[in-house]
N, CA, C and O atoms as CSV, one atom per row, in Angstrom:
chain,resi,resn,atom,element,x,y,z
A,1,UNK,N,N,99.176,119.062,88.820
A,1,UNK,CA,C,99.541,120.314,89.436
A,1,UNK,C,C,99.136,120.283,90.897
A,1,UNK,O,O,98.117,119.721,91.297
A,2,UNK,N,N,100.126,121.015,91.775
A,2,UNK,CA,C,99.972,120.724,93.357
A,2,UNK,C,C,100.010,122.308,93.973
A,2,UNK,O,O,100.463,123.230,93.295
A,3,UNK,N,N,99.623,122.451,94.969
A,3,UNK,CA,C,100.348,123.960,95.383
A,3,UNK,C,C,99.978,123.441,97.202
A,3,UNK,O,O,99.228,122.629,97.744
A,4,UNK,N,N,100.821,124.278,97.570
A,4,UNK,CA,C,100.543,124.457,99.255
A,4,UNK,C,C,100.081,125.178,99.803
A,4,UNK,O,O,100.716,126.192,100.092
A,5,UNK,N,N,98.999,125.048,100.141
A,5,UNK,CA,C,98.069,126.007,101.178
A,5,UNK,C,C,97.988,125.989,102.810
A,5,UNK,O,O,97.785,124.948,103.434
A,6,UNK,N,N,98.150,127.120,103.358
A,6,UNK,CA,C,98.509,127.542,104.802
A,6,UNK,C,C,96.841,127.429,105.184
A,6,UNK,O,O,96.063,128.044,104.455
A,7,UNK,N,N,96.484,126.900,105.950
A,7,UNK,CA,C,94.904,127.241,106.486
A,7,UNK,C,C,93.362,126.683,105.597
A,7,UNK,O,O,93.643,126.421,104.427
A,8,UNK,N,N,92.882,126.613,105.700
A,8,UNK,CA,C,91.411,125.728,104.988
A,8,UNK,C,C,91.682,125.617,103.696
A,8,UNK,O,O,91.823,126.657,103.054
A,9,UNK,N,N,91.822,124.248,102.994
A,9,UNK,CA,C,91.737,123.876,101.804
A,9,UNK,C,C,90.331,124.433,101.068
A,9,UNK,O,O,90.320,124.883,99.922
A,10,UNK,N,N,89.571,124.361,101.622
A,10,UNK,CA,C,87.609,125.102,100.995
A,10,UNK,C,C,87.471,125.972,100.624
A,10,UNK,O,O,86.505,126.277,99.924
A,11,UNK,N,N,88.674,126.947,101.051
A,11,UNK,CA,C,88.826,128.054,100.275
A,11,UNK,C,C,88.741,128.378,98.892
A,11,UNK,O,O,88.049,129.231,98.336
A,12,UNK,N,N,89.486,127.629,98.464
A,12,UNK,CA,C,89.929,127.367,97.328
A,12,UNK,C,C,88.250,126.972,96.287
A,12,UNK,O,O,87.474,126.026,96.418
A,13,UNK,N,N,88.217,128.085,95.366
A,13,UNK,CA,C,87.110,127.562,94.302
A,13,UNK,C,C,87.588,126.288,93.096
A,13,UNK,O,O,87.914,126.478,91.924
A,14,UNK,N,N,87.499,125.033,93.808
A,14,UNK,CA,C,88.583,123.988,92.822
A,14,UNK,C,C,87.833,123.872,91.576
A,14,UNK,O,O,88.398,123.794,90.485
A,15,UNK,N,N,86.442,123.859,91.740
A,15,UNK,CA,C,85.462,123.475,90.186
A,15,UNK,C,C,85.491,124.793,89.655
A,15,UNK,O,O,85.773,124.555,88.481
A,16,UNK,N,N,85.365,126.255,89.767
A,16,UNK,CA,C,85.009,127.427,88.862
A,16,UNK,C,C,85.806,127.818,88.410
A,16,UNK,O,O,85.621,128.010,87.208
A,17,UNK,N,N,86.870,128.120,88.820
A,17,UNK,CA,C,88.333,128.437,88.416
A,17,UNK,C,C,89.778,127.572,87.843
A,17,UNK,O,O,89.723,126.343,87.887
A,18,UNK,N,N,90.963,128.188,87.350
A,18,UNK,CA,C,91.803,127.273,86.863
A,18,UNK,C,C,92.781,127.700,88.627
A,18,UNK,O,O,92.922,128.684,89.353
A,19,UNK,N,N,93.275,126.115,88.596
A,19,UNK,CA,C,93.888,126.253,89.787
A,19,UNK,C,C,95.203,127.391,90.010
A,19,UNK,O,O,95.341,128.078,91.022
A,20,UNK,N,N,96.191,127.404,88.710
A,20,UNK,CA,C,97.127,128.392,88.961
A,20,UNK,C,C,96.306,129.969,89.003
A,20,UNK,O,O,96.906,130.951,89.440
A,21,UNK,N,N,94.924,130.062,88.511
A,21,UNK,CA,C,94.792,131.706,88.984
A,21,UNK,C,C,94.530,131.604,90.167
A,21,UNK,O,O,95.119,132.412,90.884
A,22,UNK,N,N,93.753,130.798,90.733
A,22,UNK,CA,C,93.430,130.416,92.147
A,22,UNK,C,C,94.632,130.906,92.823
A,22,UNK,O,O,94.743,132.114,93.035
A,23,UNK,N,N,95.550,130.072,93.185
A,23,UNK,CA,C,97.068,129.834,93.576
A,23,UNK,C,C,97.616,131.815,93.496
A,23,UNK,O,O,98.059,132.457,94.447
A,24,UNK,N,N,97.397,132.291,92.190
A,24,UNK,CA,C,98.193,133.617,91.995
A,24,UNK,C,C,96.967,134.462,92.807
A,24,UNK,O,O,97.360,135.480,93.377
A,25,UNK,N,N,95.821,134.213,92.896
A,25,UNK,CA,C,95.116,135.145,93.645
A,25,UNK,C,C,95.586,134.895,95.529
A,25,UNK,O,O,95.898,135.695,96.411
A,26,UNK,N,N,95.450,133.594,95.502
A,26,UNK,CA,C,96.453,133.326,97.129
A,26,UNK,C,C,97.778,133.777,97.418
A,26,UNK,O,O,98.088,133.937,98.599
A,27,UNK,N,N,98.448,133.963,96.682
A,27,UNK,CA,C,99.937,134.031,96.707
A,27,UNK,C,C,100.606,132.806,96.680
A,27,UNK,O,O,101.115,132.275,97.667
A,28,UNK,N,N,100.604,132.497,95.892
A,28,UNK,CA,C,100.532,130.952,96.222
A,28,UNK,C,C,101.314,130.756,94.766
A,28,UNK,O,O,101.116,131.659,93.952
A,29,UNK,N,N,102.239,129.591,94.334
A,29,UNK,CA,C,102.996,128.899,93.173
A,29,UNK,C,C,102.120,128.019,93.438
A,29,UNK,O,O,101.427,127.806,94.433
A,30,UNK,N,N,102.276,127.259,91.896
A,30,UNK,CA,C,102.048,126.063,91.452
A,30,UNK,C,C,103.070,125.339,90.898
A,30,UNK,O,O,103.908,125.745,90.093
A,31,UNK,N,N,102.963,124.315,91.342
A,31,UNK,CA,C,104.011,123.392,91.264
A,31,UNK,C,C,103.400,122.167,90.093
A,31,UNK,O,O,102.172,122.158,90.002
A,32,UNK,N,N,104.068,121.271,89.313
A,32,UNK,CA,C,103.911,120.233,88.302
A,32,UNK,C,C,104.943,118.898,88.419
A,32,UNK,O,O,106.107,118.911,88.021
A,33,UNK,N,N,104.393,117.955,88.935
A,33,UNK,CA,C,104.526,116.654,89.023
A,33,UNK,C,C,104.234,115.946,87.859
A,33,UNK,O,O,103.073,115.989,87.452
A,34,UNK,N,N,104.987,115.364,87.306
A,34,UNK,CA,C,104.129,114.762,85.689
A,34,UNK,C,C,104.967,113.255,85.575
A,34,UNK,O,O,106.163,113.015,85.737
A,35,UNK,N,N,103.829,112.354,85.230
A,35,UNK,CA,C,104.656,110.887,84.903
A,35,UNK,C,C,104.798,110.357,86.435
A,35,UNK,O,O,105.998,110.436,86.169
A,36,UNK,N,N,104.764,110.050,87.327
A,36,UNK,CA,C,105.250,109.240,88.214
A,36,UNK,C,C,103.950,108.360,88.560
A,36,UNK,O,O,102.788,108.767,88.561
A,37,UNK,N,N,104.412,107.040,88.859
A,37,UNK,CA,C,103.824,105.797,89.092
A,37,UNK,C,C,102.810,106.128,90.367
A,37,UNK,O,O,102.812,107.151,91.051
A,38,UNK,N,N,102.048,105.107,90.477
A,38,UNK,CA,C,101.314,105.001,91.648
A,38,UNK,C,C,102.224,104.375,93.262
A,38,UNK,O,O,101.689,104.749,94.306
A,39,UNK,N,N,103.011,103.831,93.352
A,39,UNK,CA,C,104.320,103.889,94.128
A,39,UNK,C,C,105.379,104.674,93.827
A,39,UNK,O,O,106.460,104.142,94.082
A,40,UNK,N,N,105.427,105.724,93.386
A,40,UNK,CA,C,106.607,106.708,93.198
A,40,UNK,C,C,106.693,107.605,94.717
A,40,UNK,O,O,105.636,107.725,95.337
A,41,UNK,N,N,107.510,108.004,95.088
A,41,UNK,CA,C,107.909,108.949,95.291
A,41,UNK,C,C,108.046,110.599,95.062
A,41,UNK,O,O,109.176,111.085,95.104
A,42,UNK,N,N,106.937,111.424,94.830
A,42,UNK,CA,C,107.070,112.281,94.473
A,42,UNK,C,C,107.890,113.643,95.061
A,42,UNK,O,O,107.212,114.076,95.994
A,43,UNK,N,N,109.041,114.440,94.872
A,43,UNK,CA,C,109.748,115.148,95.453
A,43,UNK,C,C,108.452,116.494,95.835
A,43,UNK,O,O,107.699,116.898,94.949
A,44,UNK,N,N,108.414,116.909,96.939
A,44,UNK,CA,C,107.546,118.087,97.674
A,44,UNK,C,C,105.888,117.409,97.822
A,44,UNK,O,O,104.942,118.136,98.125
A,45,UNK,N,N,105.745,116.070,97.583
A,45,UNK,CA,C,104.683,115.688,97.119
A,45,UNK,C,C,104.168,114.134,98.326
A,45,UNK,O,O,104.363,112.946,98.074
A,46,UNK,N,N,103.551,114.680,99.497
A,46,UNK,CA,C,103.436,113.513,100.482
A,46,UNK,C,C,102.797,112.194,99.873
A,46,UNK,O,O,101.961,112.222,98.970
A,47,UNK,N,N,103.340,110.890,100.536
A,47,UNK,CA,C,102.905,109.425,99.931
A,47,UNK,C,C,101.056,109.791,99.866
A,47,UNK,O,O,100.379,109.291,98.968
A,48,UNK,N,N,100.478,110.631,100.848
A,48,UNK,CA,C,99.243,110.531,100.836
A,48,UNK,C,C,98.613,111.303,99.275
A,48,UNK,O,O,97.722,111.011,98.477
A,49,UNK,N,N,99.504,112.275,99.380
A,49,UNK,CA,C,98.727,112.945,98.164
A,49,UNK,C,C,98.965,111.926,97.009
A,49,UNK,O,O,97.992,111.677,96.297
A,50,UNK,N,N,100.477,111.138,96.669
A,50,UNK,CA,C,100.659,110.242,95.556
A,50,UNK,C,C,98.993,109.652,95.326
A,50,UNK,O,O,98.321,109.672,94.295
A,51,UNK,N,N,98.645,109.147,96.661
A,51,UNK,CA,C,97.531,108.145,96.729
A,51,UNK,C,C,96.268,108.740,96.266
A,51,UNK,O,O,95.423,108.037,95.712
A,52,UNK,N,N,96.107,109.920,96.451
A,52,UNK,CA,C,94.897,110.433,96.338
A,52,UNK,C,C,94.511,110.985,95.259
A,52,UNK,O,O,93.370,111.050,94.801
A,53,UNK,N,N,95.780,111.510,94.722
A,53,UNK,CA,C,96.204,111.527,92.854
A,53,UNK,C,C,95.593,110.456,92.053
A,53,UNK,O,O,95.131,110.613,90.922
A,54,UNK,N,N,95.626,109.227,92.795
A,54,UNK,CA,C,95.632,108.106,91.906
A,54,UNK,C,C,93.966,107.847,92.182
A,54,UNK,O,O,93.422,107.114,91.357
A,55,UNK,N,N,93.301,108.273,93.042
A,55,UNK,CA,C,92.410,108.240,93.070
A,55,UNK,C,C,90.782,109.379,92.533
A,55,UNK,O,O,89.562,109.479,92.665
A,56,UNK,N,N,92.065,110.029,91.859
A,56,UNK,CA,C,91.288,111.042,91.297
A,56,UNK,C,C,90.918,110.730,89.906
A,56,UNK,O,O,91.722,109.940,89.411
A,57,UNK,N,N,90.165,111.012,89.273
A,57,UNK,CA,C,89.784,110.636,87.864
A,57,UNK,C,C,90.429,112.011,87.043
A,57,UNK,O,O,90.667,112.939,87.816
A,58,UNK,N,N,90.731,112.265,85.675
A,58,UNK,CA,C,91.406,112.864,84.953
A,58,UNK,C,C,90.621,114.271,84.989
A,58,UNK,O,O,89.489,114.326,84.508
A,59,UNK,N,N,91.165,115.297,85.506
A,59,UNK,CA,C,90.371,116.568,85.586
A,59,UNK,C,C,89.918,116.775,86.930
A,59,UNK,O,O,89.688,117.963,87.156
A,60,UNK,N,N,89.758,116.163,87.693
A,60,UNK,CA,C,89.568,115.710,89.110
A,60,UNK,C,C,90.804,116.311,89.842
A,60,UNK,O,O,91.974,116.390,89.468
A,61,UNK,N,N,90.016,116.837,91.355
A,61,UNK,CA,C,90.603,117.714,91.969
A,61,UNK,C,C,90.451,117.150,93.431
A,61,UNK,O,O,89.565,116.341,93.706
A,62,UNK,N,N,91.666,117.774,94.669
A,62,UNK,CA,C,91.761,116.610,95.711
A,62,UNK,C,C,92.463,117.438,96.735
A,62,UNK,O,O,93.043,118.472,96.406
A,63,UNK,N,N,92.416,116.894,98.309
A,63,UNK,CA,C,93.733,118.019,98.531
A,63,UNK,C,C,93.895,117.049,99.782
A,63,UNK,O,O,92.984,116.480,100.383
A,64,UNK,N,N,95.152,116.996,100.018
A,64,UNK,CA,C,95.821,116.364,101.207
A,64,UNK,C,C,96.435,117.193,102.154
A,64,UNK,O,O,96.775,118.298,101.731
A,65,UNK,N,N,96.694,116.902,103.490
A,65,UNK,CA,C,97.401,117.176,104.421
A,65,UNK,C,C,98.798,117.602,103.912
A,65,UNK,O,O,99.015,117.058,102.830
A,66,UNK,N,N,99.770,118.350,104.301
A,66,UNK,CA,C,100.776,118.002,104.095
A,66,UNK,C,C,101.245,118.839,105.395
A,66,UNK,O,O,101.139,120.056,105.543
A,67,UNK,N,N,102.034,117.476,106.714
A,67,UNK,CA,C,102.377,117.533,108.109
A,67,UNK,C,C,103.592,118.128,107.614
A,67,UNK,O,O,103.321,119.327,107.668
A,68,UNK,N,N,104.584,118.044,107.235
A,68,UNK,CA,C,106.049,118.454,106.877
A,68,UNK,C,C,105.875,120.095,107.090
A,68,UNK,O,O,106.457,120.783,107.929
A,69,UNK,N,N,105.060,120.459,106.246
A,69,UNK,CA,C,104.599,122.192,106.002
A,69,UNK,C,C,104.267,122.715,106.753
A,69,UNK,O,O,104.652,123.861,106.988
A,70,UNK,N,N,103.152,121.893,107.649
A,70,UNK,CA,C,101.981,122.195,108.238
A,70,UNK,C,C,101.062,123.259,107.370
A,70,UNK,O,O,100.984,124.464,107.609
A,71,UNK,N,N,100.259,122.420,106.116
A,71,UNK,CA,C,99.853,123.040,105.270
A,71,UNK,C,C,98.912,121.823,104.234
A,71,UNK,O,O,98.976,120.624,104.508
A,72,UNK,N,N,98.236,122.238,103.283
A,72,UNK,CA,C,97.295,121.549,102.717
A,72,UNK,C,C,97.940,121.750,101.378
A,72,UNK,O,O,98.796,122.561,101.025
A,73,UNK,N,N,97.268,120.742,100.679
A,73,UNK,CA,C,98.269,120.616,98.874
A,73,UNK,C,C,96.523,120.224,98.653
A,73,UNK,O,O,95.635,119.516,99.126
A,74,UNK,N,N,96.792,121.286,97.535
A,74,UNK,CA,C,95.129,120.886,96.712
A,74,UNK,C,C,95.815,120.663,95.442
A,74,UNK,O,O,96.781,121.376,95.171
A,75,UNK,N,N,95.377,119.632,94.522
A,75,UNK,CA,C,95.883,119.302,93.332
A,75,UNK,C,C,94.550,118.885,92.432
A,75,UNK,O,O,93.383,118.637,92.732
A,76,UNK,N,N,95.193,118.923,91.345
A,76,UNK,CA,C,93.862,118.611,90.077
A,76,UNK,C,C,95.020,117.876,89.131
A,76,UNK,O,O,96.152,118.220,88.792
A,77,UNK,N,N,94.343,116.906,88.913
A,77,UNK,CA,C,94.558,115.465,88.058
A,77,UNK,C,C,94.587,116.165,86.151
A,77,UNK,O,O,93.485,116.195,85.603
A,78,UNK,N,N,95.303,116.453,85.667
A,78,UNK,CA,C,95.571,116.800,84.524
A,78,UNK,C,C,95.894,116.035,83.727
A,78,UNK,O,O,95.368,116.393,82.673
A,79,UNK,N,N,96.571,114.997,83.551
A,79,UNK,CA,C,96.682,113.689,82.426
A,79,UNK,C,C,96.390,112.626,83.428
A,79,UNK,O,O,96.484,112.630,84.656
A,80,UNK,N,N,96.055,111.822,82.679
A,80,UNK,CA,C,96.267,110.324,83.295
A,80,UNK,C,C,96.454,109.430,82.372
A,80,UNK,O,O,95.474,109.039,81.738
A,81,UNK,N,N,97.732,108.919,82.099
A,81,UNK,CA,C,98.088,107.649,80.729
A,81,UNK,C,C,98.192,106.599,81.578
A,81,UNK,O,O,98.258,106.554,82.806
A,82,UNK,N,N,98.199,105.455,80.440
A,82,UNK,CA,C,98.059,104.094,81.169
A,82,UNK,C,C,99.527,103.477,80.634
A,82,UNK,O,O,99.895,103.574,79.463
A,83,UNK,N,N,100.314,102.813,81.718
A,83,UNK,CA,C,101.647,102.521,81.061
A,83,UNK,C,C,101.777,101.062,79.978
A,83,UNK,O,O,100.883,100.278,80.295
A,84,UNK,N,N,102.467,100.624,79.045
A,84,UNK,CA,C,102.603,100.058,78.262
A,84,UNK,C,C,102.153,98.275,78.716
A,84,UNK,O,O,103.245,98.267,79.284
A,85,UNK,N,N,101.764,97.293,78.893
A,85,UNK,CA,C,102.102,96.473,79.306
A,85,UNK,C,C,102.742,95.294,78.413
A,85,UNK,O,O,102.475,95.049,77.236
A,86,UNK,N,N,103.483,94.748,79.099
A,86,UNK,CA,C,104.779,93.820,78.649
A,86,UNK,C,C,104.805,92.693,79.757
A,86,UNK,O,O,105.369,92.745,80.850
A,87,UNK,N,N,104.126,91.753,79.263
A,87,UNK,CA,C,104.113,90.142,80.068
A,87,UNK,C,C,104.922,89.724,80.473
A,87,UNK,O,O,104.731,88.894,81.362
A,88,UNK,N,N,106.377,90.064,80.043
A,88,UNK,CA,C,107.386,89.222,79.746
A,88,UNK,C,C,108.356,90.208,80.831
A,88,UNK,O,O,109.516,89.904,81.108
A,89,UNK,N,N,107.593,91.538,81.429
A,89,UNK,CA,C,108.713,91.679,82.021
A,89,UNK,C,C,108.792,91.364,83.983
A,89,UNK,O,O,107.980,90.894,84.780
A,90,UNK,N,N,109.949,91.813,84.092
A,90,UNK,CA,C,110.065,91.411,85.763
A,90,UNK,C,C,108.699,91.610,86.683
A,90,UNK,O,O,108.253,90.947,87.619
A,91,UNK,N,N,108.330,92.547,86.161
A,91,UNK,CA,C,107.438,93.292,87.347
A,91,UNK,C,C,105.502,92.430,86.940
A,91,UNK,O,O,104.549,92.481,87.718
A,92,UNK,N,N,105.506,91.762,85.563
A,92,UNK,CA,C,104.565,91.116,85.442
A,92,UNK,C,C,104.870,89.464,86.109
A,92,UNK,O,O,103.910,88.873,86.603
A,93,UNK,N,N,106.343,88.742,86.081
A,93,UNK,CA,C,106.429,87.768,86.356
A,93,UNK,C,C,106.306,87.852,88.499
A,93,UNK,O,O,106.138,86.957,89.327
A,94,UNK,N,N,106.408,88.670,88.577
A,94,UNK,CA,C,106.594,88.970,90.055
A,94,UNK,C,C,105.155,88.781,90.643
A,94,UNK,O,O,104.720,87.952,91.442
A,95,UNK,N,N,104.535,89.865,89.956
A,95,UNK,CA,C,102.978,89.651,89.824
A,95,UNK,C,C,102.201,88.452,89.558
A,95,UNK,O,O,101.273,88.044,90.256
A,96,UNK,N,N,102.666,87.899,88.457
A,96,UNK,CA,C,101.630,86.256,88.228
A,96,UNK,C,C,102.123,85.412,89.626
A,96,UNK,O,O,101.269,84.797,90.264
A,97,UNK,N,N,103.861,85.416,90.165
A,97,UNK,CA,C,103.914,84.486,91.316
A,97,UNK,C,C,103.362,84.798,92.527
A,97,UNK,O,O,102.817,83.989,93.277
A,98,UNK,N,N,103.533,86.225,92.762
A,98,UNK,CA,C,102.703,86.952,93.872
A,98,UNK,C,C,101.591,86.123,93.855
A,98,UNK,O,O,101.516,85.288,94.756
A,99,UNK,N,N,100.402,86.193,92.729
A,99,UNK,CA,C,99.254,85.488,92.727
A,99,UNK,C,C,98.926,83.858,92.716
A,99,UNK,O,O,98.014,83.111,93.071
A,100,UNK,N,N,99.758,83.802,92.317
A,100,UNK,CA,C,99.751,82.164,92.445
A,100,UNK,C,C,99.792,81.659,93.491
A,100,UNK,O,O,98.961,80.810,93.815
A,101,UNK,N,N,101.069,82.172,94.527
A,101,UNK,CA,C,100.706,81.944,95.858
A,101,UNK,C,C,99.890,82.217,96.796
A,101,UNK,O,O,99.613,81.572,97.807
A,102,UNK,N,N,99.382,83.547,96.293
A,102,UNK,CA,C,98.194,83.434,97.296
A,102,UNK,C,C,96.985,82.801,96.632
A,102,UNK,O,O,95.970,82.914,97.319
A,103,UNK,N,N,96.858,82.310,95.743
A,103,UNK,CA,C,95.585,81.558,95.357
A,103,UNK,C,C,95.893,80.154,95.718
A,103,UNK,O,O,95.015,79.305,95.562
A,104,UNK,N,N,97.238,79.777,96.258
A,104,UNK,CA,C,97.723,78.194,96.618
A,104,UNK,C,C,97.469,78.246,98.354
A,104,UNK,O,O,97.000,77.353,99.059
A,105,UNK,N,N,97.934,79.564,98.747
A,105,UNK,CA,C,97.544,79.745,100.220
A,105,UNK,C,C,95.936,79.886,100.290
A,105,UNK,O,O,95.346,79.189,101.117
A,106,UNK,N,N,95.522,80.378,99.820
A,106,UNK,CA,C,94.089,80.538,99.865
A,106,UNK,C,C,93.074,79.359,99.860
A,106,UNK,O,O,92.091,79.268,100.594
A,107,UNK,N,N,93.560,78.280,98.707
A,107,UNK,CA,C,93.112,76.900,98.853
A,107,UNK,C,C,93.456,76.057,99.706
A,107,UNK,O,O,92.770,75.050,99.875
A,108,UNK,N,N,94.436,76.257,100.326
A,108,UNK,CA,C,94.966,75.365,101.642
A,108,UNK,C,C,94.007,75.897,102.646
A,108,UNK,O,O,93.396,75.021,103.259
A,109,UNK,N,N,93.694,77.299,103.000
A,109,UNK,CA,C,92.935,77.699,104.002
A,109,UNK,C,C,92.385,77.012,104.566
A,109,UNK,O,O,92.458,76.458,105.662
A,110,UNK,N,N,91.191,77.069,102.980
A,110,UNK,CA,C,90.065,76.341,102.892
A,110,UNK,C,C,90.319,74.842,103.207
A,110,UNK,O,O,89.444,74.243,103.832
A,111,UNK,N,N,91.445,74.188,102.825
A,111,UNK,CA,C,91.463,73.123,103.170
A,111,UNK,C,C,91.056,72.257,103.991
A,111,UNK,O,O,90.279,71.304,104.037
A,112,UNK,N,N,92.249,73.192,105.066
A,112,UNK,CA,C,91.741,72.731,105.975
A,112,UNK,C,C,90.995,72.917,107.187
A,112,UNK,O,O,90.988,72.356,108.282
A,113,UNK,N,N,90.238,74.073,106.558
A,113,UNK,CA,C,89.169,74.950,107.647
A,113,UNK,C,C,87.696,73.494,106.695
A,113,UNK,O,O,86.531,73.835,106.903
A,114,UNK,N,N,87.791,72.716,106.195
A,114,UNK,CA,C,86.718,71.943,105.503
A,114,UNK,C,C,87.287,71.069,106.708
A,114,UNK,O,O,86.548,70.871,107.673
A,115,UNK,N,N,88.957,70.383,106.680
A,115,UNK,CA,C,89.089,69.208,107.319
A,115,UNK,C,C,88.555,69.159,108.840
A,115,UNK,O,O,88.218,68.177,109.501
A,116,UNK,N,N,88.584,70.507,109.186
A,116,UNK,CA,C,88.392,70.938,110.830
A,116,UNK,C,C,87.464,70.857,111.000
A,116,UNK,O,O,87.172,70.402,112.106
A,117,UNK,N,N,86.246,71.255,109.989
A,117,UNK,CA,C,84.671,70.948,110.274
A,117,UNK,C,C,84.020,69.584,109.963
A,117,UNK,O,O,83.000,69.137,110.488
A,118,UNK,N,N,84.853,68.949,108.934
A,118,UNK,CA,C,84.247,67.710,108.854
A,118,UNK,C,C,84.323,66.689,109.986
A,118,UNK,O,O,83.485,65.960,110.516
A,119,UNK,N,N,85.810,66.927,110.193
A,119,UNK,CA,C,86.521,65.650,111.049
A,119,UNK,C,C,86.261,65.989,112.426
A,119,UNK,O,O,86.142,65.084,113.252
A,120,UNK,N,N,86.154,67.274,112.776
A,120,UNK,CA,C,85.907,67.758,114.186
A,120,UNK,C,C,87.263,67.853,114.510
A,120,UNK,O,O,87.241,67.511,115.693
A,121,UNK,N,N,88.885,68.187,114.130
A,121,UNK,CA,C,89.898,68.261,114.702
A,121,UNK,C,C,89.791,69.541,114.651
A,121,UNK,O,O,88.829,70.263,114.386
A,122,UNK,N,N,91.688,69.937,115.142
A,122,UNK,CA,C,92.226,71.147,114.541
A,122,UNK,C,C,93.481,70.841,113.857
A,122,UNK,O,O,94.310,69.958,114.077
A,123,UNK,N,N,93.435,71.795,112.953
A,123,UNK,CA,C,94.837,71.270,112.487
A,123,UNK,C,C,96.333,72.539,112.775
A,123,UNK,O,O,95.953,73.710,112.754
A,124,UNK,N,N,97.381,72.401,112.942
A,124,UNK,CA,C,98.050,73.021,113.522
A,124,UNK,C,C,98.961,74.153,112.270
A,124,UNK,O,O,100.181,74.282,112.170
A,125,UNK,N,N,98.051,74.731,111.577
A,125,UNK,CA,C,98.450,75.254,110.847
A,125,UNK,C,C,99.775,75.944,110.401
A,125,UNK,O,O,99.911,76.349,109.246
A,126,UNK,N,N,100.531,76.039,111.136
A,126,UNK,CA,C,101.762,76.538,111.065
A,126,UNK,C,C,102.365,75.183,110.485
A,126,UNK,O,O,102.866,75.113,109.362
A,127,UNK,N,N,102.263,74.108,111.375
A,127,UNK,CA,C,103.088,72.901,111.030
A,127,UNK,C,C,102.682,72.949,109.391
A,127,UNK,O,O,103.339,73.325,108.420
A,128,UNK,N,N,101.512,72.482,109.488
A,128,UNK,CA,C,101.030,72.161,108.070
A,128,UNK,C,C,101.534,73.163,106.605
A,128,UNK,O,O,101.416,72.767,105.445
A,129,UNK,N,N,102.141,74.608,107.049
A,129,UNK,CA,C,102.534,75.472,105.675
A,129,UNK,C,C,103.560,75.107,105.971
A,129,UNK,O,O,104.143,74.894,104.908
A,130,UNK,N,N,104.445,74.798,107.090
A,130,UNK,CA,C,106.044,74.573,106.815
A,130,UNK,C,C,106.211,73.403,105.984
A,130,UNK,O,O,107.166,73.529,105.219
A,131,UNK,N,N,105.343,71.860,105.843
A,131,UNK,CA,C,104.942,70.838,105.136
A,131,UNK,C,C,104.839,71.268,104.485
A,131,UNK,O,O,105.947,71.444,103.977
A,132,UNK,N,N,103.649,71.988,103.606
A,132,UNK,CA,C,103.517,71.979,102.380
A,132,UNK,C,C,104.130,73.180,101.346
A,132,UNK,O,O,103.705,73.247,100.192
A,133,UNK,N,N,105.313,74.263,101.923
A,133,UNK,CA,C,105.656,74.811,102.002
A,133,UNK,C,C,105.313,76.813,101.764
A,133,UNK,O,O,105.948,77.785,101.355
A,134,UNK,N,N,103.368,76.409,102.550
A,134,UNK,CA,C,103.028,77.436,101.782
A,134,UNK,C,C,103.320,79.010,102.984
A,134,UNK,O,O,103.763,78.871,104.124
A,135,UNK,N,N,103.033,80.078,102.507
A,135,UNK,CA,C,103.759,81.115,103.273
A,135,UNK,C,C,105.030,81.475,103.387
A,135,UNK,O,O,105.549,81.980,104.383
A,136,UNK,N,N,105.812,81.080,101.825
A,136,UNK,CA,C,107.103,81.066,101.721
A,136,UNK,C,C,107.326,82.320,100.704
A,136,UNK,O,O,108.463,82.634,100.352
């Protein structure tokens, strides 16, 4: 649940009270966002608040900027489910290669930040990922 507030978010008693009486004692609606991802898009709902949602623990209460309004969104974290996971699908295979490469870039680093201190060179790192084709 989200609502928009004109002027100091502190106002607001977020721990003693339920937020929609809060909201009806302001004049104020409450609004309900339910189900959307931690990269979603929420409609009336700024990327910052998405973020800060996600950083709230379940029952947990938060309030963001919102520049569009020129106004503050105080929200309280009411469910939090965890989505299904499935190995097999796109968004996990995307993920294991995501990681793979950077744990292949990551060992090259090192590579040759070892070869540079042992040998006393430099090595020209750009050349060297277009070679080994890492940063692709």
């Amino acid at each position: 649940m989200f609502l928009r507030r004109r002027g100091r978010p502190s106002q607001f008693d977020t721990f003693g009270g339920k937020l929609a009486e809060e909201a009806a004692q302001a004049g104020l609606s409450v609004e309900t966002a339910a189900g959307f991802k931690r990269d979603a898009s929420v409609p009336g709902l700024p990327a910052a608040g998405v973020a800060a949602a996600f950083r709230a623990a379940k029952d947990g209460v938060g309030q963001v900027p919102d520049p569009a309004a020129n106004a503050w969104i105080v929200f309280r974290v009411t469910d939090v489910t965890m989505p299904p996971l499935d190995l097999a699908s796109d968004e996990m295979k995307k993920l294991s290669e995501n990681i793979k490469r950077a744990i292949t870039d990551e060992q090259l680093a090192q590579y040759i930040t070892k070869l540079e201190s042992d040998i006393g060179t430099n090595v020209n790192q750009t050349a060297f990922a277009q070679v080994t084709g890492a940063n692709n």
